[in-house]
matplotlib code that plots the C-alpha trace (Angstrom):
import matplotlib.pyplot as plt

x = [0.0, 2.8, 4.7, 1.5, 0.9, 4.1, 4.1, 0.6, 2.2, 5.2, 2.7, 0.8, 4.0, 5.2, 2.0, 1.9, 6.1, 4.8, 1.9, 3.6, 6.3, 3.2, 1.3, 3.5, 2.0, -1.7, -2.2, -0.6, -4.1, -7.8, -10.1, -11.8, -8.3, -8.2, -4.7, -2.2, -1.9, -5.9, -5.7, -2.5, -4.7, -7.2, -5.3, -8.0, -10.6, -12.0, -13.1, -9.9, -7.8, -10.3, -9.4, -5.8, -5.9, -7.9, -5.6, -2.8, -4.6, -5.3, -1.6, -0.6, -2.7, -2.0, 1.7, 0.8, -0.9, 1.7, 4.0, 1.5, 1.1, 5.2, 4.8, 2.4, -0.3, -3.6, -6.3, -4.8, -3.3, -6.8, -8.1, -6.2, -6.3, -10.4, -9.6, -7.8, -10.4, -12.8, -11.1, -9.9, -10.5, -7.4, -6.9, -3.4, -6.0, -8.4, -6.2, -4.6, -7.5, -8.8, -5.6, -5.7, -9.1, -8.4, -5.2, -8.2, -10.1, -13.3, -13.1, -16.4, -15.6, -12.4, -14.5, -16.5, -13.5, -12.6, -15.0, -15.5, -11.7, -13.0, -15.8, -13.7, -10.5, -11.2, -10.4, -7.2, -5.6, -3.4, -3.2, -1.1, -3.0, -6.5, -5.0, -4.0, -7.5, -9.2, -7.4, -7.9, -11.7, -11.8, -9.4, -11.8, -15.0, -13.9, -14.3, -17.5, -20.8, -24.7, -27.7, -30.5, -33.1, -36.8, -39.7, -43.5, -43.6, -42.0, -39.4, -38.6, -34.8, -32.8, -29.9, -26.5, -24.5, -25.5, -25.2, -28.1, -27.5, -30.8, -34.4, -36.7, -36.4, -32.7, -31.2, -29.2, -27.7, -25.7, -22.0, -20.5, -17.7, -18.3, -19.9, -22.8, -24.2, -27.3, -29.7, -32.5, -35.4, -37.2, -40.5, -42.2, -45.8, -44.4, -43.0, -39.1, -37.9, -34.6, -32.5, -29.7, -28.4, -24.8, -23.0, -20.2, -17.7, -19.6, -23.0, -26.3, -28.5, -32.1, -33.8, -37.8, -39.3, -42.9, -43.9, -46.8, -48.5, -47.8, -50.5, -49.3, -47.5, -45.7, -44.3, -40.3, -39.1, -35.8, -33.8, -30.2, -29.4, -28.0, -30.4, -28.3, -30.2, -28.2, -29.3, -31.7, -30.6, -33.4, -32.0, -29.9, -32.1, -32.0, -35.2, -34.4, -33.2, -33.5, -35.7, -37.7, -41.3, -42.1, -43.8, -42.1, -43.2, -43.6, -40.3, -37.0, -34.9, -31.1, -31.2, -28.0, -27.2, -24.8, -23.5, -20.6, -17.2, -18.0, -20.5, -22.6, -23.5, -23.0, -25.9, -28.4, -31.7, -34.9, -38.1, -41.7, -44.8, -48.2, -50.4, -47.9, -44.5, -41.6, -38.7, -35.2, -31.9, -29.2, -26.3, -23.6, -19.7, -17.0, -16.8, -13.3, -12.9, -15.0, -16.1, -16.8, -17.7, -17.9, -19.9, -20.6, -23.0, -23.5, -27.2, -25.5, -26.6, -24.2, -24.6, -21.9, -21.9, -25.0, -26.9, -28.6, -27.2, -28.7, -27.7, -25.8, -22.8, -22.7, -20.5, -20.4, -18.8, -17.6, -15.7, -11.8, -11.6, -12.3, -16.1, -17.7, -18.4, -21.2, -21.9, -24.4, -27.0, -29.2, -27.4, -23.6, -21.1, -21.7, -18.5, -17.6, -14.9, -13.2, -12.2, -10.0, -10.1, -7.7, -8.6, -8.3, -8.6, -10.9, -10.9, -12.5, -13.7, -13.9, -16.3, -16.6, -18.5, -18.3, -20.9, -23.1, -22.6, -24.8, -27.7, -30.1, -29.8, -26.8, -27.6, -26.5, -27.3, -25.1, -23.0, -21.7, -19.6, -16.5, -12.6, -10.0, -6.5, -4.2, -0.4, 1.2, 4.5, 5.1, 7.8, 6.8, 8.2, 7.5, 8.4, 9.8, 9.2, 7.9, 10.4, 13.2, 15.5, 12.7, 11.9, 15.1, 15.6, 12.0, 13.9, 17.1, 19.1, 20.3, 23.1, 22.0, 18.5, 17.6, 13.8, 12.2, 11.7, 11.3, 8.9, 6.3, 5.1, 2.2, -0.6, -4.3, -7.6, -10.4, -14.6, -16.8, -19.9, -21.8, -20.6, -18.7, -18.2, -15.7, -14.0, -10.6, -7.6, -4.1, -0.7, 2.4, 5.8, 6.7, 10.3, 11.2, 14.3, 15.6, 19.1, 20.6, 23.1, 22.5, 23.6, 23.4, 24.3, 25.4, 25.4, 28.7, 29.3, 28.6, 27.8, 29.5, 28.0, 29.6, 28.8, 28.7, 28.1, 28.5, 26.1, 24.9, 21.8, 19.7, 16.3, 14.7, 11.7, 10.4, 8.1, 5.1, 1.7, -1.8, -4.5, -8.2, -10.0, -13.0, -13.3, -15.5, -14.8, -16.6, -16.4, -15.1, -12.5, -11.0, -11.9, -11.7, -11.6, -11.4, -10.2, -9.9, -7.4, -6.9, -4.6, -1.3, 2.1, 4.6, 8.4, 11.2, 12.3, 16.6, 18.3, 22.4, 24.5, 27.7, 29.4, 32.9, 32.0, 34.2, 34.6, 37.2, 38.4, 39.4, 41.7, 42.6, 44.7, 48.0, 49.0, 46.5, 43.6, 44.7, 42.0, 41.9, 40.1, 39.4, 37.4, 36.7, 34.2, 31.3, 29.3, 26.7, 25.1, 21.3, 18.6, 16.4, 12.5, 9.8, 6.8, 3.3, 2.3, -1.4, -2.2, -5.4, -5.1, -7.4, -6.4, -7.4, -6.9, -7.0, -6.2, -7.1, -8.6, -7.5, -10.5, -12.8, -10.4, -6.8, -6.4, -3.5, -3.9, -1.8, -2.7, -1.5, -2.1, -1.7, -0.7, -0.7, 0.9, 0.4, 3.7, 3.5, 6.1, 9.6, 12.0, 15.9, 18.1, 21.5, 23.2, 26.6, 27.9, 26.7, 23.4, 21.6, 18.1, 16.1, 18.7, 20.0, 22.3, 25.3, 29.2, 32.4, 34.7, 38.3, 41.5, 40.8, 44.1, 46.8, 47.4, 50.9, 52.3, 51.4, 48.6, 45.7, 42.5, 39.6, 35.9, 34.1, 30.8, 28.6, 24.7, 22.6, 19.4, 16.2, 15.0, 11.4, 12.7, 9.2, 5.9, 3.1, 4.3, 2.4, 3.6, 2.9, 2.8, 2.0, 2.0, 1.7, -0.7, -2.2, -5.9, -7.1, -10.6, -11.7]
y = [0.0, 2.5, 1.8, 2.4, 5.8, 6.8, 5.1, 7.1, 10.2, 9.7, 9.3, 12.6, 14.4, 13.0, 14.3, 17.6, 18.2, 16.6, 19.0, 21.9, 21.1, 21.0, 24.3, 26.6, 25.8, 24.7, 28.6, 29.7, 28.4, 29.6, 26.5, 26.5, 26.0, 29.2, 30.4, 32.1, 35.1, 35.6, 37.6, 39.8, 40.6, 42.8, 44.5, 47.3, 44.6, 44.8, 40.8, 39.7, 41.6, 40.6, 36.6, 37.6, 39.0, 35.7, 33.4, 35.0, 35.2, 31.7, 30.5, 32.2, 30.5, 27.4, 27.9, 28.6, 25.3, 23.2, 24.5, 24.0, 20.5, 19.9, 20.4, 18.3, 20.9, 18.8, 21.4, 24.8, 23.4, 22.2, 25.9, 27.1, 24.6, 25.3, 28.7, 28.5, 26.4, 29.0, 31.5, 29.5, 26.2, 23.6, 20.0, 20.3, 22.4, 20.0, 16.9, 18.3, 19.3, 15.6, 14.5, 16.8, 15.7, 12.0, 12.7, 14.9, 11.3, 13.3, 10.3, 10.9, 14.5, 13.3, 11.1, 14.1, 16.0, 13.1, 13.1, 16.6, 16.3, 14.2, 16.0, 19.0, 17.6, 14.0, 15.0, 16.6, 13.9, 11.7, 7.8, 7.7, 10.6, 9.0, 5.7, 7.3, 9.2, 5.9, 3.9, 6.6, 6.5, 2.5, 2.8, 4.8, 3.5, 1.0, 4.0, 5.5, 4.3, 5.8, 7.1, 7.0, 9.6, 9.3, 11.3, 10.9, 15.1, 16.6, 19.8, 18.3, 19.5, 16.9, 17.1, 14.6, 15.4, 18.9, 19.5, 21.2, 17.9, 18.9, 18.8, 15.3, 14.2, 14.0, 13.5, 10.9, 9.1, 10.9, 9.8, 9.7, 8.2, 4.7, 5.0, 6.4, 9.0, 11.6, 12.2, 14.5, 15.5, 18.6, 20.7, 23.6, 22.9, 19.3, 17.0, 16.2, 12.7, 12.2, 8.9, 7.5, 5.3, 3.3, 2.2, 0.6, 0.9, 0.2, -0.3, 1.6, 2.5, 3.7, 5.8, 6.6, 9.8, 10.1, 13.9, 14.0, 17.5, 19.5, 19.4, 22.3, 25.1, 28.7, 31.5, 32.0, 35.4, 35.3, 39.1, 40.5, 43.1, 45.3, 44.3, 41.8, 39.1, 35.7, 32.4, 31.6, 27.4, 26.1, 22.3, 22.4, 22.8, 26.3, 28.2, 31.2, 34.2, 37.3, 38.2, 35.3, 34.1, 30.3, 28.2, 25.6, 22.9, 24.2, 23.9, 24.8, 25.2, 25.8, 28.9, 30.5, 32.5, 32.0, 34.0, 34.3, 34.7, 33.2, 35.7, 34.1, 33.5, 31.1, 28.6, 30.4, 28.6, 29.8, 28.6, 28.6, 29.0, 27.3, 30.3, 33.0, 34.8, 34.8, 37.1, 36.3, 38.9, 38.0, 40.3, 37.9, 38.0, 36.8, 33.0, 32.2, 28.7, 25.1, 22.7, 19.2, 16.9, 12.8, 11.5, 8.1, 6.8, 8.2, 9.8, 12.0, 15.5, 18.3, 21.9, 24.3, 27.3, 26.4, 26.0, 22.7, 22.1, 18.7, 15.1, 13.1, 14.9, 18.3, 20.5, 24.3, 27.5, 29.1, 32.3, 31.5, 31.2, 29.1, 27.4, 25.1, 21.8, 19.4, 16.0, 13.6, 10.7, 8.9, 6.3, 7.7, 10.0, 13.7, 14.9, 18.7, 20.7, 24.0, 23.6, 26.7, 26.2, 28.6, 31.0, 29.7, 25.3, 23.1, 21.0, 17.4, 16.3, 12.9, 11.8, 8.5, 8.2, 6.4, 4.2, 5.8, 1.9, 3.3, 3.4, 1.0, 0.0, -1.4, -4.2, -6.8, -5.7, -8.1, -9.0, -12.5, -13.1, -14.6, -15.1, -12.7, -12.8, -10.2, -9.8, -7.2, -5.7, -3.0, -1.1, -1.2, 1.8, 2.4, 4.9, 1.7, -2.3, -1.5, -3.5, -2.0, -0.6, 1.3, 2.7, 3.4, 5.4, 7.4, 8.5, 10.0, 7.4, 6.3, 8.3, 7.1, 5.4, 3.3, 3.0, 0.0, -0.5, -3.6, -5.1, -6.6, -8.8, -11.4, -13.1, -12.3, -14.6, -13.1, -13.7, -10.6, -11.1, -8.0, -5.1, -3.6, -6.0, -8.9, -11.3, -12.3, -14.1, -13.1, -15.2, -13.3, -12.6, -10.0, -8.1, -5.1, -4.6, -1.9, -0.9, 2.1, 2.6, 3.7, 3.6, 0.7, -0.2, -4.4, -6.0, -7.1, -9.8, -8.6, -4.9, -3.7, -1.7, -2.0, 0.7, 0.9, 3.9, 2.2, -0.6, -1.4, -3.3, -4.4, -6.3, -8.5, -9.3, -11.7, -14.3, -15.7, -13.9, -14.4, -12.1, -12.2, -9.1, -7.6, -4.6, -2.4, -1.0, 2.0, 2.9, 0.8, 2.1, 3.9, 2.1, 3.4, 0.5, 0.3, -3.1, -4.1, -6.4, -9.3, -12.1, -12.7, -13.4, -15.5, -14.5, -15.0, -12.5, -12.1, -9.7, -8.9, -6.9, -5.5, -2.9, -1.7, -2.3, -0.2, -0.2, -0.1, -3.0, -2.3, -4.8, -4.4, -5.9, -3.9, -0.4, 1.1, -0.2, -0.5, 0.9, 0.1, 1.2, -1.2, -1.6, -4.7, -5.3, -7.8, -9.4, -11.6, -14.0, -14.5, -16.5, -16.0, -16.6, -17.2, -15.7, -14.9, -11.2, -10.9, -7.9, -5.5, -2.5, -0.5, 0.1, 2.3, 1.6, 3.7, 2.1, 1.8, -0.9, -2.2, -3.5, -6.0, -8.6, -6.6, -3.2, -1.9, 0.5, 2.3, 1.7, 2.4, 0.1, 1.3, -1.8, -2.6, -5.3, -7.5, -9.4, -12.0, -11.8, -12.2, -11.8, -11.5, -14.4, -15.4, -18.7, -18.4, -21.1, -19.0, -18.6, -19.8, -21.5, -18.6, -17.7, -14.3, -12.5, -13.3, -13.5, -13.6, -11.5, -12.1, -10.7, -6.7, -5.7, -6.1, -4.6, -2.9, -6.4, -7.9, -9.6, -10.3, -8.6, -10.6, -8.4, -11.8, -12.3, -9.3, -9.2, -7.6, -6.2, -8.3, -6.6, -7.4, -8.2, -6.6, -4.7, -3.1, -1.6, 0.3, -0.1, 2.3, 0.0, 1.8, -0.8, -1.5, -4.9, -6.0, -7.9, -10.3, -11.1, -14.8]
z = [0.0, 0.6, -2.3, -4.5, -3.1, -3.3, -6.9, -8.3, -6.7, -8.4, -11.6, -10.6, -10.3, -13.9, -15.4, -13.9, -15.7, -18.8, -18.9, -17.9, -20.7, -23.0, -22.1, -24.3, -27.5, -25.7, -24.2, -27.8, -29.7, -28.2, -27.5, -30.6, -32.6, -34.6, -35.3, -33.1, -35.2, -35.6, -32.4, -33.5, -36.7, -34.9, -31.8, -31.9, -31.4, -27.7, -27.5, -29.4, -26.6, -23.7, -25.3, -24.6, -21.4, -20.5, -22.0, -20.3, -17.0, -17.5, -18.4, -15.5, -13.1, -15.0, -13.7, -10.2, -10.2, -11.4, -8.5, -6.2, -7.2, -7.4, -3.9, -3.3, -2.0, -4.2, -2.9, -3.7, -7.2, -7.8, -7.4, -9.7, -12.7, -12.1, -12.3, -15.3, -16.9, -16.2, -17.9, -20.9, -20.8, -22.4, -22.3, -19.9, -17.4, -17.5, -17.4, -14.4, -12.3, -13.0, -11.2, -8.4, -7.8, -7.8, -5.0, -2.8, -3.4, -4.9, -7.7, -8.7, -9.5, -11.1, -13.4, -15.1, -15.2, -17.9, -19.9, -19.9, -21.2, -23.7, -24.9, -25.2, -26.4, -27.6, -31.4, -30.2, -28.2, -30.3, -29.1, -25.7, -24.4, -25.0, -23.5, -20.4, -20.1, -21.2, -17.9, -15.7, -15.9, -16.1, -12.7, -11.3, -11.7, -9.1, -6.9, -7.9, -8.0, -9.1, -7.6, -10.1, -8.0, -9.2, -7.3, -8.1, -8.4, -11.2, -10.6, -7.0, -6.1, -5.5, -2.8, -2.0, 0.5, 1.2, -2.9, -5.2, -8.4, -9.8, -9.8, -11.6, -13.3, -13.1, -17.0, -16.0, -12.7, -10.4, -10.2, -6.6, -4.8, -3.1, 0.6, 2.3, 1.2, 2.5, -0.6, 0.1, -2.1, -1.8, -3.3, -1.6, -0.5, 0.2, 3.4, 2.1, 2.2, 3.5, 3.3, 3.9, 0.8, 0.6, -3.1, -3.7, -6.3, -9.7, -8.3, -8.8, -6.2, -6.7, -4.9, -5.0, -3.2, -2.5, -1.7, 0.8, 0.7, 3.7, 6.4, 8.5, 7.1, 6.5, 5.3, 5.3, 3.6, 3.2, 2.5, 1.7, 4.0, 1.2, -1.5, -3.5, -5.6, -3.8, -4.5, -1.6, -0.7, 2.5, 3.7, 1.3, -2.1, -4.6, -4.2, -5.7, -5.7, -2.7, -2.1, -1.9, -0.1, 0.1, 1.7, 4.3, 7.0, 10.2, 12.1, 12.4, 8.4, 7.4, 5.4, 4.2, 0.8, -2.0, -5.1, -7.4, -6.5, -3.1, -2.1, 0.3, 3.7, 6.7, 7.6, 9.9, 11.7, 10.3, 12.5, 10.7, 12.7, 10.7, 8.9, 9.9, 7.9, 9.3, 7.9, 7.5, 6.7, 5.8, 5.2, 2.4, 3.1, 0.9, 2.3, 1.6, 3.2, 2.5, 4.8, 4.5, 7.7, 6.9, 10.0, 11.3, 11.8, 8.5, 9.6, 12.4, 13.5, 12.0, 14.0, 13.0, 15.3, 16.8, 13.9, 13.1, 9.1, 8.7, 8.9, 7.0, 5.1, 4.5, 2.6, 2.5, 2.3, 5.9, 6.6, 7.0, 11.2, 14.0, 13.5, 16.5, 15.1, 16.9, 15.8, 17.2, 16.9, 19.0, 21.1, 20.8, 22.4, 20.8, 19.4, 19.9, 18.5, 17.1, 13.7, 12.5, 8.5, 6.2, 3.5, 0.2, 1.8, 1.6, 4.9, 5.9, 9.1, 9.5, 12.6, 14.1, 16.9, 20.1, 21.0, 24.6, 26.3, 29.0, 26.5, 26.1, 22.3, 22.9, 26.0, 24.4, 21.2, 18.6, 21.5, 22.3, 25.4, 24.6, 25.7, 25.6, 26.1, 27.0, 27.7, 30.1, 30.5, 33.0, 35.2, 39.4, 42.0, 45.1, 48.3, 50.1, 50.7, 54.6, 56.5, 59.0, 56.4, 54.9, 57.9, 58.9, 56.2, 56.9, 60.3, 58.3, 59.3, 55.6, 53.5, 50.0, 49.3, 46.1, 46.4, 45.0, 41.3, 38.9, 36.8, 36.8, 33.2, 32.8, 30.9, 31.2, 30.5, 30.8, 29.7, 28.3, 30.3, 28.6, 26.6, 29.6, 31.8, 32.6, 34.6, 34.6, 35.8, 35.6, 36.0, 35.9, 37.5, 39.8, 41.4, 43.1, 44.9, 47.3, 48.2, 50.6, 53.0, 56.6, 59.7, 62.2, 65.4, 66.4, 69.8, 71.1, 73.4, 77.0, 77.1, 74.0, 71.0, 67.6, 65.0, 61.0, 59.4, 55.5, 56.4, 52.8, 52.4, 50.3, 49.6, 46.8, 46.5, 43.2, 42.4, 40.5, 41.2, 40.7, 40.4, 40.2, 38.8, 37.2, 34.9, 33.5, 30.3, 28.4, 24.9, 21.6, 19.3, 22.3, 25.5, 29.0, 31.1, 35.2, 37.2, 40.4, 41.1, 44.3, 44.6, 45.8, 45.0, 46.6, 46.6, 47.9, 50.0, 49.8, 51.9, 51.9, 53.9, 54.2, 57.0, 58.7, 62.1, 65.2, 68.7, 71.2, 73.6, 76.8, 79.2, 82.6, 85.1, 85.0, 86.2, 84.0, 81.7, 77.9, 75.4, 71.1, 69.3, 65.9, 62.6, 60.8, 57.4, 58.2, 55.6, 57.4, 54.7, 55.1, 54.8, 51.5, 52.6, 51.2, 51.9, 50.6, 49.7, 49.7, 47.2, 46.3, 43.9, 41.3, 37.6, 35.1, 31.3, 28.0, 24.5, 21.0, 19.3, 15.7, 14.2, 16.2, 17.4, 18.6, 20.4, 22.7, 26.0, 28.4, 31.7, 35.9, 38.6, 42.5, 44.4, 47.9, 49.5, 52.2, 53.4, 56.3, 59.0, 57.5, 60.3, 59.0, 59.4, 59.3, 58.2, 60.1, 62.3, 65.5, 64.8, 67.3, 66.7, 66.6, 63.3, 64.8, 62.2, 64.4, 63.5, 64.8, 65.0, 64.2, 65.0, 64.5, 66.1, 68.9, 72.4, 73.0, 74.4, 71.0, 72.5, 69.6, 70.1, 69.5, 69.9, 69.6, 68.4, 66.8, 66.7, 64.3, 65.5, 64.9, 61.9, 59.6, 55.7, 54.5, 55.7, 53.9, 51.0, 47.8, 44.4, 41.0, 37.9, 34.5, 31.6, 28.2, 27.1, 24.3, 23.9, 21.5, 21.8, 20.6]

ax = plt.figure().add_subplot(projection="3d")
ax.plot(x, y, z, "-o")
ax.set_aspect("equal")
plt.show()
């Protein structure tokens, strides 16, 4: 798919050089093939020097086009190859506008730009040029489909997409693109009929409209503010010209004005009372930006600035500027936004809206429940893992302080009970580990206090967990979902330690007592535990989905943890059967006889591995629903 857009763009671009190479000697000869020099004949004629100023005009905007289109900018190179057709039509103008109009993916429009190439310019174009033409329309007719429109009253207006195409009966079908499409049919003194019809790519749709007279009814006059004859368009249909008096349904219209050189004005609300006039003015502005808003569902409200505009698609003129943009049906989210559009664009607004699960339609309205799988990788953090070193460090005591962190990664099963909500169950592995270094004081043997001010330690806590959970989830293409999670998880708890232990040892017994002082590293191995960690925590969820099967969310979880107890033990050769972190101390240094000292056997306090502790885990998972 990528390299074929970048392949027909490459075509486009092609085109638009070989055209351009080609416009010299088309803007030389007028449309109608009379000779260069016919117009040099007669410089004192008035039309032959209007046709030149035309031409020129023409050639110039011709030019402007092609650069627009070398970079790339379809919608303003499309303006001006239009414009230049206007003023003097040729076959590189019209060849070109069909191309810009098949990048904006307005193939139907495209299409008549084709054959009115070919009704124009058919004789002219040798055998590669009507080739290419040929394949372009056959191409896109796989694109563009027909509505045949009949009514059962004649000079009925007829009305796609917001568009006047005609009144009945219509000459021929309509050509559009492949979708949905709004078709309306209107007559004054008559109840419209609106529908919603969809065509594929070389299909035919028919449509029949039967008018009912109106049984209630009034009188809408619709006025210029400055007296200019406009073309008066009510939902959407030509009605005439300003000032104008008809006859509507009672209820609320669309009025708005249009003239040439985009003269017109915005959509306004026009209400009719039955048996009474109402008077609208209007004052018309130069409307320098288009509009065009693609909702779905494809009967959706449209208000643009407050003003109800129909339903269905809609395209219209608009003041360059920032426009409020409402879209809405019956049993979805309404979307609202400021669009700001630029002078001189044409912009689309696309609309999907989200399904309103809290409504009623949707209770298990084509829903199945079914299995879903999901996988989920995440980081964890927390303040601390709640045992004695944590809290240790919450009284200042610690000189560096690596707060908990990890990972925590997993499978999910789960069953869709309704729309919104499911059950689940969720198997996956789980580690955090913390690390500082503090301050601690060790029991000596009879009174004496040994102290470490680099005591390093660290904690590790990892192991399978299981989770059950239910969720609720809101929205489809972009669901919201909220879990709550219980379970537990059981790890094994592994602590280490490190210190330089000092003190002093004191002996007595001669003139005077002897004091040294000493300092000795301690490394106390210990036992790794394993414990259970009952857990609770809430989690909300926001992702996309990728058609009906896959999507992908973001989401945080706030954990808390439960531990049970998980006193910390040592596995020296002096622990004693309660497993005390004990050692023994060896030969830290000599008296002045030369006499060893020997501190004996050091103590660490008794000391919890964990305690409560709360984790924050965002993630990243994936679901596939069976």
């Amino acid at each position: 798919m990528r390299f074929s857009r970048v392949a027909w763009r490459l075509i486009v671009l092609a085109a638009v050089a070989l055209a351009l190479a080609s416009s010299r000697g088309t803007f030389a000869q007028p449309a109608g093939g009379a000779p260069a020099g016919a117009a040099s004949a007669a410089p004192a004629d008035p039309a032959a020097g209007e046709l030149e100023r035309r031409k020129e005009e023409a050639k110039q905007r011709f030019l402007r086009g092609t650069e627009l289109a070398a970079n790339e900018e379809w919608d303003a190179a499309l303006a001006e190859f239009l414009a230049s057709r206007e003023l003097f039509p040729t076959r590189v103008a019209l060849k070109n506008a069909a191309l810009m109009l098949r990048q904006l993916k307005r193939y139907a429009e495209s299409m008549e730009m084709y054959r009115e190439l070919l009704a124009r310019f058919g004789e002219g174009l040798d055998a590669a040029e009507r080739k290419v033409v040929d394949d372009a329309v056959v191409q896109l007719q796989t694109f563009v489909g027909e509505l045949a429109v009949e009514s059962d009253q004649r000079d009925a207006t007829v009305v796609v997409d917001g568009q006047d195409r005609g009144t009945t009966p219509l000459a021929a079908p309509l050509a559009v693109n492949a979708g949905t499409h709004s078709v309306r049919v209107l007559k004054e003194g008559f109840i419209g009929h609106e529908e919603q019809v969809l065509v594929a790519g070389g299909q035919k749709k028919v449509v029949r409209a039967k008018l009912r007279p109106l049984a209630r009814s009034g009188r809408l006059v619709v006025k210029e503010a400055t007296g200019k004859a406009l073309e008066v368009v009510v939902d959407g249909a030509v009605v005439g010209k300003t000032p104008w008096t008809g006859t509507l349904s009672v209820g609320t219209h669309t009025v708005f004005l249009t003239g040439p050189n985009d003269e017109g004005t915005p959509p306004s609300a026009a209400t009719v009372s039955e048996n009474h006039t109402s008077t609208l003015t209007l004052r018309a502005t130069v409307l320098d930006a288009k509009l065009r808003i693609e909702p779905t569902p494809s009967n959706a409200r449209i208000d643009v600035d407050g003003v109800q505009i129909g339903n269905g698609v809609w395209e219209g003129g608009l003041k360059s500027g920032s426009h409020k943009i409402e879209v809405s049906a019956p049993g979805f989210l309404a979307y609202r936004k400021d669009v700001r559009i630029q002078a001189g664009q044409r912009e689309v607004l696309r609309v999907v809206l989200e399904r309103d699960l809290s409504d009623p339609r949707w209770k298990d309205r084509a829903f199945q429940p079914h299995l879903f799988a999901e996988a989920v990788v995440g980081g964890a953090w927390g303040p601390t893992l709640g045992g004695a070193a944590g809290a240790a460090c919450g009284r200042g005591e610690c000189s560096e302080h690596a707060q908990p962190t990890g990972f925590l990664a997993g499978a999910r099963g789960g069953y869709q009970i309704s729309t919104g909500l499911a059950a689940e169950v969720f198997l996956g592995w789980l580690r955090l580990q913390e690390s500082m270094t503090r301050t601690v004081v060790a029991d000596g043997e009879s009174t004496r206090t040994y102290l470490s001010e680099d005591y390093e330690d660290s904690t590790t806590v990892q192991g399978p967990m299981l989770g059950l959970s239910a969720s609720y989830q809101f929205f489809e293409t972009t669901p919201l979902l909220f879990r709550v999670w219980a379970g537990a998880s059981r790890v094994s708890a592994a602590t280490e330690n490190s210190g330089t232990y000092q003190g002093e040892m004191v002996r007595t017994g001669g003139a005077r007592a002897e004091v040294v002082r000493f300092q000795q590293g301690i490394s106390i191995p210990e036992e790794t535990q394993q414990v259970w960690m009952p857990l609770v925590a809430p989690e909300v969820r926001f992702g996309y989905r990728f058609g009906k099967r896959f999507a992908l969310d973001l989401g945080v979880g706030f954990f808390a943890f439960f531990p049970g107890d998980a006193l910390r033990r040592g596995r020296t050769s002096l622990s004693n059967d309660e497993g005390e972190r004990v050692d023994a101390f060896g030969v830290a240094g000599t008296f002045l006889d030369g006499e060893p000292v020997r501190p004996g056997t050091l103590q660490l306090p008794r000391e919890k591995a964990l305690g409560t502790f709360f984790a924050i885990v965002p993630s990243l998972g994936g679901r596939f629903d069976f």
